[in-house]
Structure formats: structure tokens, C-alpha cells
C-alpha positions in Angstrom: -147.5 -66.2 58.8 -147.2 -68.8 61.2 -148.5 -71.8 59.1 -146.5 -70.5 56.0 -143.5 -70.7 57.9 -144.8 -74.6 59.0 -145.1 -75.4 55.6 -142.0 -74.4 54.5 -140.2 -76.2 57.6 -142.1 -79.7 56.8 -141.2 -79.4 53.5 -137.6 -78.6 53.9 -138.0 -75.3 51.7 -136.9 -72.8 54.7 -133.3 -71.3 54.6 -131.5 -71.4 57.5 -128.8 -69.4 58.9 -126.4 -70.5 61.5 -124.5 -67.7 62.8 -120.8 -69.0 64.4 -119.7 -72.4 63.1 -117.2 -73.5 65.8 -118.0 -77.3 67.4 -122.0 -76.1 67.8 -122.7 -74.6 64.9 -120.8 -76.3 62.2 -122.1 -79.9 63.1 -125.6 -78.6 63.3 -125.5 -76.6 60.0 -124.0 -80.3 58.8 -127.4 -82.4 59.4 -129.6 -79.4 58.9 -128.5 -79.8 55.4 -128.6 -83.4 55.3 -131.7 -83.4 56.4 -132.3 -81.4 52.8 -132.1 -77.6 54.0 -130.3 -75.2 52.3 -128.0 -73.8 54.7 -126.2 -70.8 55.1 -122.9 -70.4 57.9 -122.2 -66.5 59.2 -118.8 -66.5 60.8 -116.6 -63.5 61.2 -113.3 -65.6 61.3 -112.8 -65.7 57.4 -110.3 -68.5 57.7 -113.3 -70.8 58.9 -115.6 -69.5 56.1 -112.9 -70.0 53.5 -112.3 -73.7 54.8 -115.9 -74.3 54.6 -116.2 -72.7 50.6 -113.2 -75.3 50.0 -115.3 -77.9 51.2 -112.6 -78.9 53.4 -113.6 -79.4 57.5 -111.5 -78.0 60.5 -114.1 -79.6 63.2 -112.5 -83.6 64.1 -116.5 -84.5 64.5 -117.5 -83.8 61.4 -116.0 -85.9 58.5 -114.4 -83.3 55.5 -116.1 -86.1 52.8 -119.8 -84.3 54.3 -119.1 -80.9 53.6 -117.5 -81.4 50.6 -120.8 -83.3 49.7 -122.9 -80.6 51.0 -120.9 -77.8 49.5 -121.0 -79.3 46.0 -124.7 -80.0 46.4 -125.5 -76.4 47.3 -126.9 -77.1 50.9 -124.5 -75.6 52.8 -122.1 -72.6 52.2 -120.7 -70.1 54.8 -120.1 -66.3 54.6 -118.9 -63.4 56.5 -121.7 -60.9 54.6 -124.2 -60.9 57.7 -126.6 -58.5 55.1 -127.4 -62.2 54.1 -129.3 -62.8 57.0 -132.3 -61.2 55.6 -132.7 -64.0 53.3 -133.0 -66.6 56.1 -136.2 -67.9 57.2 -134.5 -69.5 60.3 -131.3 -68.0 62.2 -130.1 -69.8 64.5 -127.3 -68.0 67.5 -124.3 -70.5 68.1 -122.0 -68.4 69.7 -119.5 -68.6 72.8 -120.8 -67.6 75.4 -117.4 -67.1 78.4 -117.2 -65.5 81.7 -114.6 -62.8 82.6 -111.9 -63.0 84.9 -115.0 -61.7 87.8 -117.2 -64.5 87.0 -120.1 -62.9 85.3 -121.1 -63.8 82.1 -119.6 -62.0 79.3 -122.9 -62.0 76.7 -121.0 -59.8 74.0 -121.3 -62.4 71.5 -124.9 -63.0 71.9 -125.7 -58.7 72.0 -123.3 -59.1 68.5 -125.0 -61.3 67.2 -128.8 -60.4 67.8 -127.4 -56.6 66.6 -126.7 -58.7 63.3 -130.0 -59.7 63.5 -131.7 -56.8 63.8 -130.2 -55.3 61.3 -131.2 -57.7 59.3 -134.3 -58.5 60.7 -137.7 -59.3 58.5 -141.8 -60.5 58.8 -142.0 -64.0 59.5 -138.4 -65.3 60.7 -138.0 -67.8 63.4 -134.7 -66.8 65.5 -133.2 -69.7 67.6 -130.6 -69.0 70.7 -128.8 -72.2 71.2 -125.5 -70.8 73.3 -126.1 -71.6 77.1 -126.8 -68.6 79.0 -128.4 -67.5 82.4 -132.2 -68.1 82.7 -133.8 -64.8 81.3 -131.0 -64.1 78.6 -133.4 -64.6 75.5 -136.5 -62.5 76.6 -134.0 -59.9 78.9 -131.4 -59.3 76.3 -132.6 -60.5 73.0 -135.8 -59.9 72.6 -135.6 -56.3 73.3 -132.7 -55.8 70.6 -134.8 -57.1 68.4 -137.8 -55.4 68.6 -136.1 -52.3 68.4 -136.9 -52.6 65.0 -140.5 -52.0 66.0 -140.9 -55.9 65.0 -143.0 -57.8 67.7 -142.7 -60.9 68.7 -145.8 -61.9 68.9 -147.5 -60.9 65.8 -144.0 -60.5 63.7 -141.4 -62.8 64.1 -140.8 -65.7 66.2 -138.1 -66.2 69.4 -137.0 -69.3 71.2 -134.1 -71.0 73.1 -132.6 -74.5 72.4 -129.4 -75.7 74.4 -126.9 -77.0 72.5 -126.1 -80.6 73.9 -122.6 -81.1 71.7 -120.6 -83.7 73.4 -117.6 -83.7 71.0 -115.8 -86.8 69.8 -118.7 -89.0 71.4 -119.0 -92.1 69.5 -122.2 -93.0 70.9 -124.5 -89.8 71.3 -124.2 -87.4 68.6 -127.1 -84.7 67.6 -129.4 -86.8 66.0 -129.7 -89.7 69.3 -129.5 -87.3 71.8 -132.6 -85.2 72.6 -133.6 -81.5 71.9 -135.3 -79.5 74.2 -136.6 -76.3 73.2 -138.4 -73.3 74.2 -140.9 -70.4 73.0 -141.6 -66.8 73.9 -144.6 -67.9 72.7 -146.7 -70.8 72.3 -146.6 -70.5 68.5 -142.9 -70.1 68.9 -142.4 -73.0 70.7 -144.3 -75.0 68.2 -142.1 -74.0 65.0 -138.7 -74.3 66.7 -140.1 -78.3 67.7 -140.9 -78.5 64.0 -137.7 -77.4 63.7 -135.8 -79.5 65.4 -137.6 -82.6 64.5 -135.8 -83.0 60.9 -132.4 -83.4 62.6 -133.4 -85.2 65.9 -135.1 -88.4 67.3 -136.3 -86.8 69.6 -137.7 -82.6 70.7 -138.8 -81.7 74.2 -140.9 -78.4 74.9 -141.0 -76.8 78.1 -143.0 -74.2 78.9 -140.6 -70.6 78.2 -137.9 -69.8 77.5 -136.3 -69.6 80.6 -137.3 -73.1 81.4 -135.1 -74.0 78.6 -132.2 -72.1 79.7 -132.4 -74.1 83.3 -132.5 -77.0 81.6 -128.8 -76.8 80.1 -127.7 -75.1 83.4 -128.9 -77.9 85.4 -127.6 -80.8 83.0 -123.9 -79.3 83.6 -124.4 -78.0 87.1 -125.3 -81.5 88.1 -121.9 -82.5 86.3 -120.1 -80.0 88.1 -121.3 -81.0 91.2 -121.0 -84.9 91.1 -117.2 -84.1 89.4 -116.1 -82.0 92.5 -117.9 -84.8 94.9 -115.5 -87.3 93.6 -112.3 -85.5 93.2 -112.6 -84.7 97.0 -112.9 -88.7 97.8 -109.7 -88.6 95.6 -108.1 -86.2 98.1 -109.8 -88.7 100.7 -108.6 -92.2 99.4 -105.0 -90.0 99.1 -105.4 -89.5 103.0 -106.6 -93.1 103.9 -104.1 -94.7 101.1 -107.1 -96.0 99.2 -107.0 -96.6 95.5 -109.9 -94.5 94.4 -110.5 -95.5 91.3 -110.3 -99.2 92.7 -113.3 -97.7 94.5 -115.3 -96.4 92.5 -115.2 -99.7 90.3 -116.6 -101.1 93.1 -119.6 -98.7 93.8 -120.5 -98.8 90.0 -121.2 -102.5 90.2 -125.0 -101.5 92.2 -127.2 -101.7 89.6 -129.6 -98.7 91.0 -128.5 -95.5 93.1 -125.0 -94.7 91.9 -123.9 -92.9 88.9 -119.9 -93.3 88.4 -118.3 -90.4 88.1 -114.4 -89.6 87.9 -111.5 -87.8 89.5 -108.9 -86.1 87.7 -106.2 -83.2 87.1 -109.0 -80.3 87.0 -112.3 -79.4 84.7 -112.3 -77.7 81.1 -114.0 -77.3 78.1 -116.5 -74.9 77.4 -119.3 -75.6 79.5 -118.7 -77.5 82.7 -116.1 -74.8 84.5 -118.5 -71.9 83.3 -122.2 -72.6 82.7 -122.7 -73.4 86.8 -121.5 -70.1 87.2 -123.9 -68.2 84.9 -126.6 -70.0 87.1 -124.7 -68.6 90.2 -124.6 -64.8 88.8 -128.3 -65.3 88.2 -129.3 -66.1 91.4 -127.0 -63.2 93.1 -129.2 -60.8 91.6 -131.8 -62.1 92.9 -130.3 -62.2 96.7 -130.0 -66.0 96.6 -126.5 -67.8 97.4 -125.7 -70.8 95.4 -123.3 -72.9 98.0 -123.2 -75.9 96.2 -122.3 -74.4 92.7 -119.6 -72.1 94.6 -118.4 -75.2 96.6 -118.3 -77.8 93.2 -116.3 -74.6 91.8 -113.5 -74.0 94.6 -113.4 -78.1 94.5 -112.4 -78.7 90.9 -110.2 -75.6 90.8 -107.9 -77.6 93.8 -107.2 -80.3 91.4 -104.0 -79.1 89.4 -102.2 -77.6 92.4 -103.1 -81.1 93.8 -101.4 -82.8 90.9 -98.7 -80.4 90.9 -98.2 -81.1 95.1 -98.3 -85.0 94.0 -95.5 -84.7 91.5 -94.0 -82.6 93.6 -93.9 -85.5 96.5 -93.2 -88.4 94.3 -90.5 -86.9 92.9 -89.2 -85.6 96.3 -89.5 -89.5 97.0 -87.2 -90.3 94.3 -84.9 -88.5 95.8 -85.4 -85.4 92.7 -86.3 -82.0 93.5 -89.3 -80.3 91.2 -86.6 -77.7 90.0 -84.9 -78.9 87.1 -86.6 -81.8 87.1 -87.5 -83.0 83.3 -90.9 -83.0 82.9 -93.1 -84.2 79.5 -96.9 -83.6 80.1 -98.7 -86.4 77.9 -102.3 -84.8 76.8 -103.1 -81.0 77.1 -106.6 -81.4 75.5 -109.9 -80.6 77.7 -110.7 -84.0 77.1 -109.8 -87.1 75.5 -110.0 -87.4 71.4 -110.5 -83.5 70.8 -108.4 -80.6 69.5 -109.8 -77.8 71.8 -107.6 -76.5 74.6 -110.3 -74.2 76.2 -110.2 -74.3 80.1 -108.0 -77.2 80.1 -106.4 -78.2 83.5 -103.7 -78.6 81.8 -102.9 -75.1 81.1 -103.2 -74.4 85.0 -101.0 -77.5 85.2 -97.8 -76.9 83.3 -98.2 -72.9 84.0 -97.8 -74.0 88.0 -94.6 -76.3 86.8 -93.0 -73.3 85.1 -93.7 -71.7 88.1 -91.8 -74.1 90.3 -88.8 -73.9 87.6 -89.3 -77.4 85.8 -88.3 -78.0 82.8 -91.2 -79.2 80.7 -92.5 -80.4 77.5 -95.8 -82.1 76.2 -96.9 -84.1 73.8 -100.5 -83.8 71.9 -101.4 -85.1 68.3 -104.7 -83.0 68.6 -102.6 -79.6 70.1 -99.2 -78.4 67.8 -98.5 -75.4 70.1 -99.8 -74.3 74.1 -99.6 -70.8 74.6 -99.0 -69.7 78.2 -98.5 -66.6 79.9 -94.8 -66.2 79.7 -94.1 -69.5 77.8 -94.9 -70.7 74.2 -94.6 -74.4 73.9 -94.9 -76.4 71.1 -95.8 -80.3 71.3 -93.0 -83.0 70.7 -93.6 -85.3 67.6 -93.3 -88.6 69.4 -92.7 -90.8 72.9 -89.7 -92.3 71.5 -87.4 -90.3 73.9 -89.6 -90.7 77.6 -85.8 -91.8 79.3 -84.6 -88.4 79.4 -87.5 -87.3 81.2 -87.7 -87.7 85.2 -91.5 -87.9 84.6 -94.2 -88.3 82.0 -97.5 -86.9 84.3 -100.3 -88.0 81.8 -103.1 -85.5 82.2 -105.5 -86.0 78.5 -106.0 -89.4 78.0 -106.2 -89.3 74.1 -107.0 -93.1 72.3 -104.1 -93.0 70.1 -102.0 -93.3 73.0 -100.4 -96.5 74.2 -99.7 -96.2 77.3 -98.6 -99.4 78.0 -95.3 -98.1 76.2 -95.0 -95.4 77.9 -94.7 -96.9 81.2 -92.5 -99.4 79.8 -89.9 -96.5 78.6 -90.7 -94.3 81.5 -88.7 -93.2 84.7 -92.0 -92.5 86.2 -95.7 -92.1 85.1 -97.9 -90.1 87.0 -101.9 -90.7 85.9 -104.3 -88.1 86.7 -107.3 -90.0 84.7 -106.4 -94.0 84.9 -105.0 -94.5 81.7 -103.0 -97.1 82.5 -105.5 -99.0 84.3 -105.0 -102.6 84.6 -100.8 -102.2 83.9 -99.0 -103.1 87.3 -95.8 -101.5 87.7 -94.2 -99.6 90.6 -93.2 -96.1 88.4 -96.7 -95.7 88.5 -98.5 -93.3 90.2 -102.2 -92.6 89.8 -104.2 -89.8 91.3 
């Protein structure tokens, strides 16, 4: 079983099912079938699977001329029929994995998922986790559901984890340049899912288990989390000792050796910074150990929008302008610079706390038509050509197709939470 499943992996003949095609698993089923396997996407929003049938993309990364490609060439198509995982001699899991409102991590996608599985489940299948988890989640939770079938995974199927490393709209590391690690319940396991990998990365890494994999993606983002917080409290620092900290850190990242740069700003988001540390945390409270510098990195970055709030809140005050009334247009509500996902985005935290103070706000965001708060439905203006009747534009997404040069030229006041207008000298500005 094992070397007929080889064979079929080296010679591109396996079939492989990605289950959840969001900004993991679309891009991955998109080189998977360029590298000459027939892929098959299982979503449950229809909308997505439609858009893929159309050959049209919804994902900025990947380019819609690929898929349509693809599509026509009958390497990749996407259903919501999850019977059709039976056919599959790969299935691979890329599904969100959140936390709820306590912290803990909410694994309801993954249990979905795997109960697809093993519905579906046959002889000879290798079954990939790629969502980031807590350490344990594939042999605790997955394995289990699986052989509930009365498949084992030794002598019937095979089980491994591989983080997803996604960095969207990166123009330098993408999946194939940037390096897979992956892990087995087994040795043999191990082996295929490296095989695997191989045909759509540079480069695989196996670790021992596992749960060694899991770590591995909780450490990478952890280590983010950590080094992020560190700086945003100099921020607060340089705000005390009237220090320009981005000045600063400009400075420290000259040393060749010893010092990463890293960068303050208006809060953290996405989908894997602000939650994977605290899967890591969870795990470790079970087993009676207290993670202080994930809990400390945590309370740090959550600080930052009622500190950017406070600091419009002052430099308007200085203006002689109170924060009620005041006309404000938020400029970038994105997690991050050049992508269309809003999830955990300080600027949701942002512009809720201004509604809260009675501001009047709007935004503007090419990537985001509408924000939807909890008592407020906004919808992004089409252009800058009107920053006059605004007291302040507070620029918290610092998107490319921006120029900010403009809008500090048209502006009352700018207030930069992430240097945008670095290198423009002009008094309305304000940075972080």
C-alpha cells in the first residue's frame, strides 16, 4: 500500500482533495495542479465553489488567468459533494481554525472536517492537517475520528500535519520558496507527506511527530507575537521620552548581526498572529504550565488601538477640537497592507472605540467595500478627493495604492500608526 501510494505521488497520478479553499487552501490546490495533479476543492460556501467552476478567482494572490487554465485543463475543480472524498488519494484539511470569546481554541472545523473524512474514509489514503492547532490536535482529535471506522493508522491509511506558512500578498516568499515542514504519525507517514510536498516546494523539512510539527508553526508566530508587543511598548516608551521610534529602530537595523527589526503599530490581526500564541497558551494550562510571555505579548498588542485612539484623542485636544464630533476618515481597515481580509484587524477595535467616543467617522479601503461593526455598518468612501472636510485622516492599513504624499498635502491632519509617510516632513503629521 505504501509504495503504491509513492508511485502514484512521483508520478503525479494521485488525486488530491483539498477540503476549504479560503487564502490556504485555494493557492495550494493552485500549484498542486500545476505541478500536474488533478485536484479536487470541498468547500461548503457554494458561492466559492461556483466562482471556482467559472474559472473566475476571489483570492487577490492567485491570478484568475491560473484557474481558468487549470479549470479548462481539468486539474482543478471544486465541489460541495464531500461523498467525493472517497475518490481522493490525498485530502488535505485547510480549515479556520479561531478561538472563542474565552480564548480556547474553537476546533469545530477541524472535528467537521475529519467527520467528512471518515465518512468517507478508504485503504490507502494519505490525510494531511495543515490548519495551525495546539500541539496534540492531529493524534488527540483526528486520529481517533478516524479510526472510528475501524481503519488503522498504521497498517490502513496514513496521518500527518503540515503548517500552512501563507503570507498573503508577499511578493517575495510565496509556497513554492518558502519551506515545508511536515510531520507523520508514523514513519511511513512522514515519508509520503515529504513526497508530497516536494512537487510544489523547494524545499520539505521532517520532524520527528506530529506534534513537533504543530510546535513548529506555534513557535514561528509566537516568536512574532512576542518581538511585535516588544516593540510597540518602546513605542509607548519613545512617546514618553519624545523619541521618534521608528527613527530608532532605523538605527538599530543598521547592525549587521543581533537585531531583527520589527515594527509598532495600531494593533495585531489576521488570522494567525492574535490567535495561534494562544492555542499554545491553552495547551500548556492543561498541563499546569503558565505561559507569561505569550499572556504578556497578548495584553501588549491588545493596548495598541486604545493607544491610538488616546493619541488622536490628544492631538486633536491640541488643536483645540474635541473627539466628539470631530470628522474622522480612517485610511486602511485591512489586517495588513495589499490584502482584502478584515479578520482581527485593529482597525475594527479602532473605529468601534471612535463610535464609542461619538466621532463621526468614515474610511476608505479599495480592498474592503463595507466594515461591519456592532452597532454600525459602514461602507468605504470611493476616493481621497474630499480629506478637507475631515478634522483627521488617522491612517491605520498602509495599502501600496495609496499616495500618501497627497493626502498629507490635502489633509487637516494625518495621524500614522505604521510610517506611511515616512520621509514627508510636514507639521499635520503625527506618527505613532
Amino acid at each position: 500500500m505504501f509504495n503504491r501510494l509513492q508511485s502514484m505521488l512521483n508520478d503525479q497520478k494521485a488525486s488530491v482533495g483539498i477540503i476549504g479553499l479560503g487564502y490556504v487552501g485555494l493557492p495550494l490546490a493552485v500549484e498542486f495542479a500545476k505541478a500536474g495533479f488533478k485536484v479536487t476543492g470541498f468547500e461548503v460556501d457554494q458561492s466559492k465553489v461556483k466562482s471556482i467552476n467559472k474559472r473566475v478567482s476571489y483570492i487577490t494572490d492567485v491570478p484568475t488567468e491560473e484557474v481558468a487554465g487549470l479549470v479548462k485543463n481539468g486539474k482543478l475543480s471544486a465541489t460541495i459533494d464531500f461523498r467525493e472524498l472517497k475518490k481522493q488519494d490525498v485530502i488535505i484539511i485547510c480549515v479556520p481554525t479561531p478561538l472563542r470569546k474565552s480564548k480556547d481554541p474553537d476546533v469545530s472545523y477541524i472535528i467537521a472536517a475529519s467527520d467528512s473524512i471518515k465518512k468517507n474514509l478508504k485503504k490507502g489514503q494519505l490525510i494531511v492537517l495543515e490548519s495551525t492547532t495546539y500541539p496534540g490536535t492531529t493524534k488527540e482529535l483526528v486520529l481517533p475520528l478516524l479510526e472510528e471506522t475501524g481503519l488503522r493508522s498504521e497498517k490502513d491509511f496514513y496521518l500527518a500535519f503540515s503548517p500552512e506558512r501563507v503570507d498573503p500578498s508577499n511578493p517575495k516568499f510565496g509556497i513554492k520558496n518558502t519551506p515545508k515542514v511536515v510531520g507523520g504519525t508514523n514513519q511511513e507517514a512522514g515519508i509520503l507527506a515529504h513526497d508530497l510536498y516536494s512537487y510544489v516546494t523547494n524545499k520539505v523539512v521532517t520532524v520527528s511527530s506530529t506534534e513537533a510539527a504543530e510546535m513548529v508553526k506555534l513557535l514561528e508566530n509566537t516568536f512574532r507575537a512576542v518581538n511585535i508587543a516588544l516593540v510597540n511598548e518602546v513605542a509607548l516608551m519613545c512617546d514618553r521620552l519624545k523619541l521618534n521610534v521608528w527613527e530608532i529602530i532605523d538605527a538599530a537595523a543598521s547592525k549587521p548581526f543581533g537585531f531583527m527589526p520589527f515594527y509598532p503599530g495600531p494593533g495585531i490581526g489576521g488570522h494567525c498572529i492574535p490567535l495561534d500564541p494562544h492555542y499554545l497558551s491553552w495547551k500548556l494550562k492543561t498541563l499546569n504550565f503558565y505561559s507569561r510571555f505569550i499572556e504578556l505579548a497578548g495584553e501588549m498588542n491588545s493596548r495598541m488601538p486604545e493607544y491610538l485612539v488616546q493619541k488622536v484623542v490628544d492631538t486633536l485636544n491640541d488643536k483645540g477640537k474635541t473627539i466628539r464630533k470631530a470628522k474622522l476618515l480612517v485610511v486602511g481597515v485591512a489586517y495588513k497592507k495589499d490584502v482584502s481580509d478584515l479578520r482581527e484587524s485593529p482597525a475594527l477595535d479602532v473605529m468601534e472605540l471612535l463610535v464609542k467616543r461619538n466621532a463621526c467617522i468614515d474610511y476608505f479601503d479599495s480592498y474592503i467595500p463595507e466594515v461591519r461593526l456592532k452597532s454600525h455598518t459602514f461602507k468605504s468612501v470611493k476616493n481621497l478627493n474630499n480629506l478637507k472636510k475631515y478634522d483627521a485622516a488617522i491612517i491605520i492599513t498602509n495599502h501600496s495604492n495609496v499616495n500618501y504624499k497627497e493626502i498629507v498635502q490635502r489633509s487637516k491632519l494625518v495621524i500614522d500608526s505604521r510610517n506611511a509617510t515616512k520621509g514627508i516632513i510636514n507639521k499635520r503629521i503625527v506618527r505613532l
